[in-house]
PLY file of the C-alpha trace (Angstrom):
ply
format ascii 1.0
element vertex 138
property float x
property float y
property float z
element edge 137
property int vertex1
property int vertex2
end_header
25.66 2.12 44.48
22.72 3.76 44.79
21.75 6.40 47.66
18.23 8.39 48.27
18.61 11.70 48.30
16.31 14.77 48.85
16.70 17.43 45.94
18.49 19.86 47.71
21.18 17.45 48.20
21.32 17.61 44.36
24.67 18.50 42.55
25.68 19.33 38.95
26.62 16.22 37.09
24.58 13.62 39.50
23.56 10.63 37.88
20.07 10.24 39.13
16.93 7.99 39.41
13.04 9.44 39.83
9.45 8.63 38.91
7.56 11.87 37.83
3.82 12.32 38.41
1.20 11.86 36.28
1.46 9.52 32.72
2.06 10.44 29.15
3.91 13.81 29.75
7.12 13.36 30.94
9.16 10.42 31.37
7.54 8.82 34.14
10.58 7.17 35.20
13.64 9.41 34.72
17.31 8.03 34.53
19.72 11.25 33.58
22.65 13.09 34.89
21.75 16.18 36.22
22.94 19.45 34.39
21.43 22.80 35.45
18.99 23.84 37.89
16.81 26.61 36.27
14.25 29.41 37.05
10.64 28.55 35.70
10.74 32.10 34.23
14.40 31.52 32.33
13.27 27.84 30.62
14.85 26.80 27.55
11.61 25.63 26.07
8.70 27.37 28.56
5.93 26.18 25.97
6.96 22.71 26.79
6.98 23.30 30.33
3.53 24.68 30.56
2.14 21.77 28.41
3.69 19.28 30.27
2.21 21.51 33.30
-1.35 21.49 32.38
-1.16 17.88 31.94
0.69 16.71 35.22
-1.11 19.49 37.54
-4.26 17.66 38.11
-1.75 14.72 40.06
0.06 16.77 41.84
-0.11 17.08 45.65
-2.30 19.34 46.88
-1.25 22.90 47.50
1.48 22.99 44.34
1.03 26.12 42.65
-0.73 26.19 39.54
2.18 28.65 38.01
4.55 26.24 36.07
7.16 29.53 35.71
6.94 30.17 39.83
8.84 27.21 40.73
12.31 25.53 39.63
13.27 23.28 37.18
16.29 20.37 36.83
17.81 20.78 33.07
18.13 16.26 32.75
20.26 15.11 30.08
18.69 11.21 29.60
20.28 8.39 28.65
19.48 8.28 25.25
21.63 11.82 24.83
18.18 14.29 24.90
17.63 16.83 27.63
14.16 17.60 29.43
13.40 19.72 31.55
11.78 18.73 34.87
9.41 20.56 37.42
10.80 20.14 40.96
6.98 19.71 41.94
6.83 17.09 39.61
9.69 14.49 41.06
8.27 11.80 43.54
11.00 13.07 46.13
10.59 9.70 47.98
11.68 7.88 44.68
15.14 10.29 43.91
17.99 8.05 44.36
21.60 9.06 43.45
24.20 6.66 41.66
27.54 7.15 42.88
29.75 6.05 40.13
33.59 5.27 41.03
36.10 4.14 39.02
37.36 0.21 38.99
40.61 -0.53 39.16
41.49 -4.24 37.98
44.71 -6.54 38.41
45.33 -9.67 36.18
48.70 -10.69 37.32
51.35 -12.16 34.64
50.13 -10.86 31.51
52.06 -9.68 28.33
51.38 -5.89 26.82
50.16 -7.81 23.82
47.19 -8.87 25.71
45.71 -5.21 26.03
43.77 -5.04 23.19
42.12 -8.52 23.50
41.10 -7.15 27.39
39.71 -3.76 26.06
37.89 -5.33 23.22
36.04 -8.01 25.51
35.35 -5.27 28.00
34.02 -3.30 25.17
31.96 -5.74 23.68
30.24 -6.02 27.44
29.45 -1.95 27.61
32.78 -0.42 29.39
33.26 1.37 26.50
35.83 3.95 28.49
37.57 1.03 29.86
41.64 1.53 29.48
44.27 -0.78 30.58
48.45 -0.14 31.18
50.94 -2.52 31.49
53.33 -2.07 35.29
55.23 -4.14 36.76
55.23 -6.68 38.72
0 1
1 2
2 3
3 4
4 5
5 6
6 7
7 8
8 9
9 10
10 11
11 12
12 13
13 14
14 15
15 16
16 17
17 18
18 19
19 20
20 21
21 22
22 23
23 24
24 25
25 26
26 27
27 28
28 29
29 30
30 31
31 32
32 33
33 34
34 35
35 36
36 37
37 38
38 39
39 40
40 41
41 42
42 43
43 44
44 45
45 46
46 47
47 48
48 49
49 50
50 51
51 52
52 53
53 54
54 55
55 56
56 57
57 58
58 59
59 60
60 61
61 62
62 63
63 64
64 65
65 66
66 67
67 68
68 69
69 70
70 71
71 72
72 73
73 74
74 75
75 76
76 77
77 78
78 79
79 80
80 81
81 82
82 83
83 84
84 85
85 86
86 87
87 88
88 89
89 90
90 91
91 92
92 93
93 94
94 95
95 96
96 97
97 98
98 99
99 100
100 101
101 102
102 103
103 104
104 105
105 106
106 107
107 108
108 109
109 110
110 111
111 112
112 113
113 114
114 115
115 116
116 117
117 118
118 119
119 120
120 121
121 122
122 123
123 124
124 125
125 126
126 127
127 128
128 129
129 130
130 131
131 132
132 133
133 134
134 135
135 136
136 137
């Protein structure tokens, strides 16, 4: 489920949803699970930053600072495993939506133990790769 948030309300290991300003910088549409918040003056890779910057700034709203190492950053790791790094100034707040993620317990009465592996594999072949399943009884 899927709840808007404002970026204070961000936590460590959030799995969020944004659009960015500007085109052909960042990922305009960013799907990651948040990892650090970090200083604009302590970046992991500031010549990045102050490209990506330069070519955002001219979308930004009016009266952001044009000092890419004055404001904060979120450290995103992105789906596809790579980490960016994001200017706060450059997240369409009224976009940021969190994903709460729970975990789904399932009951398929009258089974045998045998049947575990089938389950896991068709759940696997459908993307729950984490899925596990125990036998109790009934």
């Amino acid at each position: 489920m899927a709840e808007m948030v404002t970026i204070d309300q961000l936590k460590i290991g959030d799995n969020i949803t944004f659009l960015t300003y500007g085109v052909n910088t960042v990922p305009n549409v960013v799907n990651g699970v948040v990892k650090a918040l970090e200083e604009g003056d302590a970046l992991r890779n500031p010549t990045l930053a102050a490209i990506n910057h330069a070519n955002i700034y001219s979308s930004l709203p009016p009266g952001t600072t044009n000092n890419y190492q004055s404001y904060n950053y979120l450290l995103i790791k992105l789906s596809d495993g790579t980490s960016t790094e994001i200017g706060l100034p450059w997240v369409v707040v009224s976009s940021l939506s969190r994903t709460v993620r729970e975990t789904m317990v399932i009951s398929i009465p009258d089974r045998d133990a045998s049947e575990i592996s089938t389950i896991i594999s068709l759940l696997s072949s459908r993307g729950y790769l984490n899925s596990t399943a125990v036998m109790v009884p009934s």
